[in-house]
N, CA, C and O atoms as a GROMACS GRO file, in nm:
protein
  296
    1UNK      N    1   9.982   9.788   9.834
    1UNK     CA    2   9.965   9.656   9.892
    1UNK      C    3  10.094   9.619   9.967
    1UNK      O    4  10.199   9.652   9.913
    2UNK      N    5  10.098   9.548  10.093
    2UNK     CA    6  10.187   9.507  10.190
    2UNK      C    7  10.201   9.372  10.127
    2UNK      O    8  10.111   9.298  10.087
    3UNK      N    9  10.369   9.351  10.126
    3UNK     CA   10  10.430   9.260  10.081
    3UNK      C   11  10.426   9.124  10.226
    3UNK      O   12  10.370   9.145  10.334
    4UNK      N   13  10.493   9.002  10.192
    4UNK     CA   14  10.473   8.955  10.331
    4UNK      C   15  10.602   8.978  10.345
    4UNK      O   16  10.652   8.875  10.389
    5UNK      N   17  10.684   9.061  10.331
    5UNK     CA   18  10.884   9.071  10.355
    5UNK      C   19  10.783   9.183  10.455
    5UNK      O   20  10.760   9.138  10.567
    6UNK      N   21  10.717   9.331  10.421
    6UNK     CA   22  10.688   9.410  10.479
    6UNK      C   23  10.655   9.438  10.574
    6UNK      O   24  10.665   9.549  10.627
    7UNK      N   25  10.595   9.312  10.630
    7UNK     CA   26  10.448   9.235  10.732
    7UNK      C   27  10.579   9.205  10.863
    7UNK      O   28  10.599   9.254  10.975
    8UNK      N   29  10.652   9.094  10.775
    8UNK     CA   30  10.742   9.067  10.900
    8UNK      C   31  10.857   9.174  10.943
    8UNK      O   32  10.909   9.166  11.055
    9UNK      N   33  10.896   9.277  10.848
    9UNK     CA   34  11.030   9.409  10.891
    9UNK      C   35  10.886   9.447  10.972
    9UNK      O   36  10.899   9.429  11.093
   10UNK      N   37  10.758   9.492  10.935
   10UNK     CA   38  10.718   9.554  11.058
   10UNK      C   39  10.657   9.474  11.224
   10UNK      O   40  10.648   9.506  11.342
   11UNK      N   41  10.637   9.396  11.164
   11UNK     CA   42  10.657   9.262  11.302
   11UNK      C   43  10.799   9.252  11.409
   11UNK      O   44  10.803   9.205  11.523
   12UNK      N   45  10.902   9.310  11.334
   12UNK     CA   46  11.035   9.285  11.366
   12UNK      C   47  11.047   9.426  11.473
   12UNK      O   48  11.097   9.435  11.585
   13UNK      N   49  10.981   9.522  11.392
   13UNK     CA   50  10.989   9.652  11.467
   13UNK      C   51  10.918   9.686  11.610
   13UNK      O   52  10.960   9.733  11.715
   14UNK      N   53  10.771   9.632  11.559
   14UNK     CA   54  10.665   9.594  11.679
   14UNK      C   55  10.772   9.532  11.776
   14UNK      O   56  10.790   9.587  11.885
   15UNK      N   57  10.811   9.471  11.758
   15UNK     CA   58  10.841   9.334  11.892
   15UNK      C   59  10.922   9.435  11.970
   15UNK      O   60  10.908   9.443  12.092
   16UNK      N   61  11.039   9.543  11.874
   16UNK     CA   62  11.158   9.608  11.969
   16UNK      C   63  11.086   9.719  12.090
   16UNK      O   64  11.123   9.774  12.193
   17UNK      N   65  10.925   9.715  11.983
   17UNK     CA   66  10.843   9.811  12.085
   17UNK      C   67  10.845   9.958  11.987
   17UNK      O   68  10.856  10.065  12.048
   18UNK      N   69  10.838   9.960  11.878
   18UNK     CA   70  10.858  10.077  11.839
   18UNK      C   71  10.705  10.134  11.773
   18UNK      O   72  10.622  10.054  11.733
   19UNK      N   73  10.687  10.253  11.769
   19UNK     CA   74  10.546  10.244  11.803
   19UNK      C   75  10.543  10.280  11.667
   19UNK      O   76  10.634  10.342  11.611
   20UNK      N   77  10.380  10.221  11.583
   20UNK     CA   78  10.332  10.227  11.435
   20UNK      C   79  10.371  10.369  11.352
   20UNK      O   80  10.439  10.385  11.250
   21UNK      N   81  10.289  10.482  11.452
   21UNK     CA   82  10.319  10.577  11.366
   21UNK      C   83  10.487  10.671  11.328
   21UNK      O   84  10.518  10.743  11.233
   22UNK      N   85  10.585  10.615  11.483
   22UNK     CA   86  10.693  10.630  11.416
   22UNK      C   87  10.750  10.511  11.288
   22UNK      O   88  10.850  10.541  11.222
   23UNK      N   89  10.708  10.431  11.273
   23UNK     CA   90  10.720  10.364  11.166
   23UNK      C   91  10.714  10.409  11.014
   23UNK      O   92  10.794  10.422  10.922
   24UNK      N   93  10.553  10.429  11.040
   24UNK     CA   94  10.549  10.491  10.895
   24UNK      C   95  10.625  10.626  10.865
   24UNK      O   96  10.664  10.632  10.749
   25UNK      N   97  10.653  10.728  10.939
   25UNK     CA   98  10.688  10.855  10.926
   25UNK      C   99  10.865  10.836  10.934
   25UNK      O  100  10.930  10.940  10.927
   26UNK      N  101  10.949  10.687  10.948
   26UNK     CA  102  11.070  10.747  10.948
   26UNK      C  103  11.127  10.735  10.798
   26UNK      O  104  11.084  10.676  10.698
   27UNK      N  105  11.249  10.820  10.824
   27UNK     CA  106  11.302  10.848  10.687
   27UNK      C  107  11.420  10.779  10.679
   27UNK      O  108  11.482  10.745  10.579
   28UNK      N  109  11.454  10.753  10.841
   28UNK     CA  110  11.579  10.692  10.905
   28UNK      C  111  11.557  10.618  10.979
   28UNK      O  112  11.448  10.615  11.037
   29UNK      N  113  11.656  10.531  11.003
   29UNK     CA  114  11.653  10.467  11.188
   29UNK      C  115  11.664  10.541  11.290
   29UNK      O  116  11.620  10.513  11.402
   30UNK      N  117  11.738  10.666  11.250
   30UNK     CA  118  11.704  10.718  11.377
   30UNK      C  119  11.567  10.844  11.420
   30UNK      O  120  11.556  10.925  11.512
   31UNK      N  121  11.478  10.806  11.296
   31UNK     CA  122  11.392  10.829  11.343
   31UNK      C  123  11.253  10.730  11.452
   31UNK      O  124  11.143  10.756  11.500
   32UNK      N  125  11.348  10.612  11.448
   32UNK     CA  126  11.269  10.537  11.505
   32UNK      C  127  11.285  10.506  11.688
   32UNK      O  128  11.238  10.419  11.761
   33UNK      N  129  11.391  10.643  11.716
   33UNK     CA  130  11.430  10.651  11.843
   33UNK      C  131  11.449  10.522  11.914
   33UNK      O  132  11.387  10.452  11.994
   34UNK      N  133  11.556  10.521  11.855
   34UNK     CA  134  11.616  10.352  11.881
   34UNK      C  135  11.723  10.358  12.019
   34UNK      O  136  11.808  10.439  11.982
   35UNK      N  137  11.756  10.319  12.142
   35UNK     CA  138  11.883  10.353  12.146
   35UNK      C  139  11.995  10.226  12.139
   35UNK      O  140  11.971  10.131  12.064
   36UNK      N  141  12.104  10.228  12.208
   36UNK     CA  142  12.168  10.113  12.140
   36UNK      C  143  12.134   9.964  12.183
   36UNK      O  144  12.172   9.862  12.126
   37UNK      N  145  12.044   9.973  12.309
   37UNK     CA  146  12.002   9.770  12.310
   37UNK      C  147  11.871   9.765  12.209
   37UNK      O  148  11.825   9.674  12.139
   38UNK      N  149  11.833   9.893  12.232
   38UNK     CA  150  11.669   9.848  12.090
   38UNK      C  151  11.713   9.830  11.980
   38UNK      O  152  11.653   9.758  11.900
   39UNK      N  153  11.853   9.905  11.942
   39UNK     CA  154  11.924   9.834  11.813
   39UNK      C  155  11.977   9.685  11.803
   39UNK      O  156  11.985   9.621  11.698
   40UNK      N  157  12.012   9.640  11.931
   40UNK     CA  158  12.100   9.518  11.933
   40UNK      C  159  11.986   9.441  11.868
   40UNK      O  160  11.977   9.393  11.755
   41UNK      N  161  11.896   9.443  11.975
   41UNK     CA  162  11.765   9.390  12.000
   41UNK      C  163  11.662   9.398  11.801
   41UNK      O  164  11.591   9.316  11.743
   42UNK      N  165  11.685   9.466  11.783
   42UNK     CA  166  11.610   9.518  11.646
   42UNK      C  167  11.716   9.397  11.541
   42UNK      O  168  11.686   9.282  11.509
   43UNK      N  169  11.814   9.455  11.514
   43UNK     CA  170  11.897   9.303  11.449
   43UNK      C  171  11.876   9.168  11.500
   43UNK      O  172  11.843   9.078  11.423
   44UNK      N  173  11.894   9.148  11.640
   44UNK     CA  174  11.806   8.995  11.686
   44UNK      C  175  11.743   8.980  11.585
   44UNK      O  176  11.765   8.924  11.478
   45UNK      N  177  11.639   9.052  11.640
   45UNK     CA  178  11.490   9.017  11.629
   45UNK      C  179  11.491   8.996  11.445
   45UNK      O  180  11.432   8.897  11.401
   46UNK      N  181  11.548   9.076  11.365
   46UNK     CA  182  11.570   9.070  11.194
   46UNK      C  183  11.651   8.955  11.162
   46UNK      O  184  11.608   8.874  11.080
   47UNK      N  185  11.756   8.940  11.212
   47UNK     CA  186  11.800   8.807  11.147
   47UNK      C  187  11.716   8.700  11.218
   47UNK      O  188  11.696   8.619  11.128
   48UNK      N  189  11.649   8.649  11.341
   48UNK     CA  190  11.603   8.534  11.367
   48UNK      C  191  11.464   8.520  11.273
   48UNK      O  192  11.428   8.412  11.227
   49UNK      N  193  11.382   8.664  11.247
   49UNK     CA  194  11.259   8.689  11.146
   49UNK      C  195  11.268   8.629  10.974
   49UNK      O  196  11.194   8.570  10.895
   50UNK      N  197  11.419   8.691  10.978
   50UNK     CA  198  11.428   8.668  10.798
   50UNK      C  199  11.596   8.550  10.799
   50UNK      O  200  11.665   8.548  10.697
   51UNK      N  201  11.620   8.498  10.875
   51UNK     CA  202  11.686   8.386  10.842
   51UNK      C  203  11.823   8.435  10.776
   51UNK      O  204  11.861   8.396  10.666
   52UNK      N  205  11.886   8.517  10.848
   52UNK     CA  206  12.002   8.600  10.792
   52UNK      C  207  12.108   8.639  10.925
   52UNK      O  208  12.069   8.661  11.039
   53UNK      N  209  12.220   8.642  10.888
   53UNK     CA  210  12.295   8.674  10.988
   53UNK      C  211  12.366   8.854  10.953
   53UNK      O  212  12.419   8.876  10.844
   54UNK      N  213  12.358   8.932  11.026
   54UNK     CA  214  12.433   9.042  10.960
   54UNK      C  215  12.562   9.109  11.018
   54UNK      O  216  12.584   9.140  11.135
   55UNK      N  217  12.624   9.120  10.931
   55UNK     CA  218  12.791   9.173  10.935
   55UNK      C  219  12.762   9.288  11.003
   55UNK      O  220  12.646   9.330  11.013
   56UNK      N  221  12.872   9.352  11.061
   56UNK     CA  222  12.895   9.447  11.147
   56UNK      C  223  12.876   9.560  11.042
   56UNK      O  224  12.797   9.653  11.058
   57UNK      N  225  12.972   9.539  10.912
   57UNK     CA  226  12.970   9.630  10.849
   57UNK      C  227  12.777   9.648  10.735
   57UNK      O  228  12.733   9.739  10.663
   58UNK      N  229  12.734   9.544  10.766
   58UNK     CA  230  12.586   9.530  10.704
   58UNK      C  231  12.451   9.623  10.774
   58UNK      O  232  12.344   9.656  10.723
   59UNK      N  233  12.504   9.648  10.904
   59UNK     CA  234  12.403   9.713  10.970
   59UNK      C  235  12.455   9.821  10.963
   59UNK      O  236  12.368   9.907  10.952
   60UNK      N  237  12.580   9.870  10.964
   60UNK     CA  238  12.592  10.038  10.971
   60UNK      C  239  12.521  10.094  10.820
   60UNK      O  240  12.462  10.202  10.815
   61UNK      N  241  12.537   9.998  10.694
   61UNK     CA  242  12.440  10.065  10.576
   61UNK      C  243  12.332  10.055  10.656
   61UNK      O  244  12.292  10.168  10.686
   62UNK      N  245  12.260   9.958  10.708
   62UNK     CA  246  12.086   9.986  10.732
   62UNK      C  247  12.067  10.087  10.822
   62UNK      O  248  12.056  10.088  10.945
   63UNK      N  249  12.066  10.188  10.723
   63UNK     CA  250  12.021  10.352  10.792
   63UNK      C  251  11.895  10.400  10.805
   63UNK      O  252  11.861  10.482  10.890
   64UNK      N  253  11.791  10.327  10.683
   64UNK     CA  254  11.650  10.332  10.664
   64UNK      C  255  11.598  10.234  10.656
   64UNK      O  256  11.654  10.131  10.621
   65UNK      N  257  11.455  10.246  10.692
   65UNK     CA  258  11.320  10.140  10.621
   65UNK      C  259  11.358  10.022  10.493
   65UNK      O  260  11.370   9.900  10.491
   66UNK      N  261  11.373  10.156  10.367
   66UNK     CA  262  11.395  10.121  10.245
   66UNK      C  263  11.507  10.033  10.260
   66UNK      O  264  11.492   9.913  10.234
   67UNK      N  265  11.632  10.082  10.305
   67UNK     CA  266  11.753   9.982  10.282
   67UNK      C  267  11.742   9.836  10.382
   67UNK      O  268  11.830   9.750  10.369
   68UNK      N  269  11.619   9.814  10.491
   68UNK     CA  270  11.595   9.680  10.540
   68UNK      C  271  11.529   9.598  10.450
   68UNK      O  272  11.494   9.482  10.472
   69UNK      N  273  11.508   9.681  10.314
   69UNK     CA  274  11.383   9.641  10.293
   69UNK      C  275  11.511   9.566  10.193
   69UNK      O  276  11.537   9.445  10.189
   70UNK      N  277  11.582   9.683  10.112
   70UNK     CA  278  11.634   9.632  10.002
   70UNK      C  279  11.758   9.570  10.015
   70UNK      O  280  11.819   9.540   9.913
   71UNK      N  281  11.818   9.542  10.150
   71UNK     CA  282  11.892   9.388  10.185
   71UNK      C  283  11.851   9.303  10.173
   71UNK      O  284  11.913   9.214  10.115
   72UNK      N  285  11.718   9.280  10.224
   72UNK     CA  286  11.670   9.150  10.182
   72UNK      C  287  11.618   9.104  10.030
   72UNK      O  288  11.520   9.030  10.017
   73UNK      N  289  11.687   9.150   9.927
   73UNK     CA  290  11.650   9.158   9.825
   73UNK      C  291  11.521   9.184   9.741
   73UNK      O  292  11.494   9.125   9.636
   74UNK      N  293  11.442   9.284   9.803
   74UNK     CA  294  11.316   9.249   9.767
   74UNK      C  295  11.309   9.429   9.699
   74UNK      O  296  11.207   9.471   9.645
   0.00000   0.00000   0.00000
């Protein structure tokens, strides 16, 4: 079952344009063939979604799915 934290990280992803099935299949961010404005753009889009601002040093941990998931404490 999809959480609603889940609903909006993948809402967040949609918007940068990143397409579903690389979604489910990454293991990483950089499997989500990001390059660096779809990243800028991907943090936008996460802190204005979940109401968070993130440290410079906060996004170099978010390497995966899991760890967007498990910053936001969930």
């Amino acid at each position: 079952m999809i959480t609603t934290t889940e609903k909006k990280l993948y809402k967040v992803l949609r918007n940068v344009g990143i397409k579903r099935n690389y979604i489910k299949n990454a293991r990483s961010i950089d499997d989500l063939y990001l390059d660096d404005f779809d990243y800028r753009l991907l943090v936008f889009y996460f802190e204005n979604e979940f109401n968070v601002h993130l440290r410079k040093k906060d996004i170099k941990m978010l390497t995966t799915l899991p760890a967007f998931h498990h910053y936001l404490g969930n």
